[in-house]
N, C-alpha and C positions, 0 to 999 in steps of 0.2 A: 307479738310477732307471728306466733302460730294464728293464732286468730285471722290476721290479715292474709298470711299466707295461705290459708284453708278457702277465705273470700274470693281471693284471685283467682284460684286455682277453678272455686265453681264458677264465677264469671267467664271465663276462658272455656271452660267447657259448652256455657250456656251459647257462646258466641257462636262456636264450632258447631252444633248444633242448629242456631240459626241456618249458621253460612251452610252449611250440607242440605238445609230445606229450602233453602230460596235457588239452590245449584239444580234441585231436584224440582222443582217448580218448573222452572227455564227450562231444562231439559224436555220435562215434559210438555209444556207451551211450544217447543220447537216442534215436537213431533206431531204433535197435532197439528200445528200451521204445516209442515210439510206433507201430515197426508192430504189435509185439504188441499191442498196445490195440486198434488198429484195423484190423488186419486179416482181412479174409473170412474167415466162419465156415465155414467145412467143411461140405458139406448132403449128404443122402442124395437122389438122384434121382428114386428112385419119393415118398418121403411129404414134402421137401421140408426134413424137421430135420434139426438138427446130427448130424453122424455120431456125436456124443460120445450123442445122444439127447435129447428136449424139453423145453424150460425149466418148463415148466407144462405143465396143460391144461384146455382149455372141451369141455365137451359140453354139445349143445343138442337137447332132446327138443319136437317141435312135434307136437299135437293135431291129428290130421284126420283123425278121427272126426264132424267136427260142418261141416259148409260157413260158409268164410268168407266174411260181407258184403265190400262195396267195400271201405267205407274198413278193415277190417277188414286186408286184402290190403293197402292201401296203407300202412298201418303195418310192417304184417309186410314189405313189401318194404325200408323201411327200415331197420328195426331188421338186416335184414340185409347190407345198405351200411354200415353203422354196424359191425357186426360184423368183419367183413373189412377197415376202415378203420380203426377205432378201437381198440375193442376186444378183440381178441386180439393179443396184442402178439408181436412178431419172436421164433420159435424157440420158441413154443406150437403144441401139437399140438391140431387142431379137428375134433371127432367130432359130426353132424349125422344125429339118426332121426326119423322119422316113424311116431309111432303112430298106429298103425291096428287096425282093430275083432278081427283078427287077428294077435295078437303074433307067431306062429315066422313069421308070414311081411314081419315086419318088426326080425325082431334084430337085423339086423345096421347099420352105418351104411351110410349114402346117402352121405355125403362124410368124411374122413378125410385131411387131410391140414397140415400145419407150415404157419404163415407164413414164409414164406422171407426176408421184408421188401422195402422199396423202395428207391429211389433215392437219398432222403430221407438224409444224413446220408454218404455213400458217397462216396468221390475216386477218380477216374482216375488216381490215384498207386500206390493195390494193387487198380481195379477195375474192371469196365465199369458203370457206372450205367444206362445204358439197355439191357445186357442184363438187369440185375437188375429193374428196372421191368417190361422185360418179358415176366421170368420171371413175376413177382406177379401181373400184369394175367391173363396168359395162365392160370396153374397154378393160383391161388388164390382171388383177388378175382373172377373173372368165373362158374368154378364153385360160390362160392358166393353170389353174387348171383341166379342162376339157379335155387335151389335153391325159390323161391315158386311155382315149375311143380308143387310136390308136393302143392299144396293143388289137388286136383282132386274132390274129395268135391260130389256134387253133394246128396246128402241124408243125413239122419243117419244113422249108423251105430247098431247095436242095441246094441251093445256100447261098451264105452271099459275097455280094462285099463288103467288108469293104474300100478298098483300091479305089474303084470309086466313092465310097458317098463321100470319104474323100475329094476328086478330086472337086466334086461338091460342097460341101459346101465350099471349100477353091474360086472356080471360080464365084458362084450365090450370097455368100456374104460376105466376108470377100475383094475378087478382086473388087467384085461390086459394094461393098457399097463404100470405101476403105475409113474407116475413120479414123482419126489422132489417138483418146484416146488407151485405153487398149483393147488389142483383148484378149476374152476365149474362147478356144471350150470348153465342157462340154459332155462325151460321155458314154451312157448306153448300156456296149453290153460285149461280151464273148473276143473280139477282135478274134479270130477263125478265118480268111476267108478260105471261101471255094467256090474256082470256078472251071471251069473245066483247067484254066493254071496253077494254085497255090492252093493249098492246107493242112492247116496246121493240118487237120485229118490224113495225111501222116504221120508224121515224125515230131522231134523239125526243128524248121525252122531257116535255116541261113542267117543271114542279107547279109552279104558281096556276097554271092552266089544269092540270091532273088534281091541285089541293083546292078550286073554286067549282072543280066539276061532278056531278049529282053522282057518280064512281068513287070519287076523289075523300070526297063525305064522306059516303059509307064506309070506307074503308079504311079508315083513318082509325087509329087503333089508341090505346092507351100503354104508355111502358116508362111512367116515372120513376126516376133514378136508375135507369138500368143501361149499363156500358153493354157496346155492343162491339162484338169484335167478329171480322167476317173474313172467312176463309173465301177467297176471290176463284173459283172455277173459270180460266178465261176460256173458255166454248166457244167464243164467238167476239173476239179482239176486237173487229170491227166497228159493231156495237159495242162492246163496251170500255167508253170512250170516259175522261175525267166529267164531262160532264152529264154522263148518266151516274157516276160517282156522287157526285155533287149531289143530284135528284134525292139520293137514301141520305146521305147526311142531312139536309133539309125534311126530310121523311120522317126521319127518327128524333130528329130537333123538335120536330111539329108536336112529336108524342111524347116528348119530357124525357127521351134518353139520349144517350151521345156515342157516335160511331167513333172509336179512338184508336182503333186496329183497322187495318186493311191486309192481307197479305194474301198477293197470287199464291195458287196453289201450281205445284211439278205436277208436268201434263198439258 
């Protein structure tokens, strides 16, 4: 009976023993799958993305060729708060130009840089939350909130290449970058162009005539898979009419992306 009893007694031990290593196994497999969940993403220093490279990307081409009213600015300042806050989500890369009445001297971006993200969501367990806040405040959020100083155009401009900014922004970053996630352009302007080949202060403008014509060609741009959402400046009601509307849908169809947003702009 002892015998037996003395059997059981290590068996029972040896169980317990098991069970406490396989608890401590678990435990530890938990922690480790949770810091990989959530632990800091790797960033590059100068542009602020993942080292692996940007989840997405936005680029936003804004029109100042034409001077903006007050509330005009005062939209525009938000929608760039909104931007920086909302809208480009952590680990997208944000490309910001300004056309101007002379394209080669505005190809290139004005700002260019990853959300790196905030605070928001982040533990002092694998982080420092208020250095990452104010990484964001400092690198990202405040240079592009700043970015309404570009509207400086005191009188119109004679020109509006809209059609070679397009050009460029589709070859400097969207070609360049050429990243895998979601592409957005984001675009503030009257859509109007007016150069000395083309000009839609003439006459409602026809696609099919504009996309067969030796202008039309060259300027025909490339922007596959990219959602295009455009901030409407109405300058000029008149003109612009659903079917110059129509024209950029057709526009941007032609180049493999889709205008899925429209919204007048206050002003």
């Amino acid at each position: 009976m002892r015998k037996t009893s003395m059997a059981e007694k290590k068996r029972r031990q040896e169980l317990r023993t098991i069970a406490l290593l396989v608890i401590a196994l678990l435990s530890m497999a938990g922690a480790i799958g949770w810091y990989s969940l959530h632990r800091p993403t790797a960033t590059d220093k100068l542009t602020l993305c993942p080292t692996s490279g940007p989840l997405g990307h936005y680029v936003v081409l804004v029109d100042n060729t034409d001077p903006y009213n007050f509330i005009q600015r005062q939209a525009f300042a938000q929608g760039l708060k909104a931007l920086a806050d909302n809208v480009v989500p952590e680990g997208y890369l944000l490309s910001v130009y300004a056309l101007g009445e002379d394209f080669t001297q505005t190809a290139k971006p004005l700002f260019e840089k990853c959300n790196p993200g905030t605070a928001a969501g982040k533990s002092e367990f694998d982080s420092n939350p208020a250095r990452i806040q104010e990484r964001f405040e400092r690198e990202f959020r405040e240079p592009v909130t700043q970015l309404e100083n570009v509207l400086m155009q005191e009188k119109p401009a004679d020109k509006s290449p809209i059609f070679e900014m397009l050009q460029l922004v589709a070859i400097n970053s969207f070609q360049a970058e050429n990243i895998k996630g979601p592409k957005t352009l984001i675009v503030y302007s009257d859509m109007l162009v007016n150069t000395a080949d083309f000009s839609m202060f003439k006459g409602q403008a026809d696609f099919d005539g504009f996309a067969t014509s030796a202008y039309g060609q060259k300027t025909q741009t490339r922007l596959k898979g990219v959602q295009v959402k455009l901030n409407y400046l109405m300058n000029y009601p008149k003109l612009q009419t659903r079917k110059q509307l129509t024209f950029w849908e057709r526009y941007f169809e032609k180049a493999g992306a889709r205008l899925i947003a429209v919204t007048p702009m206050e002003g």
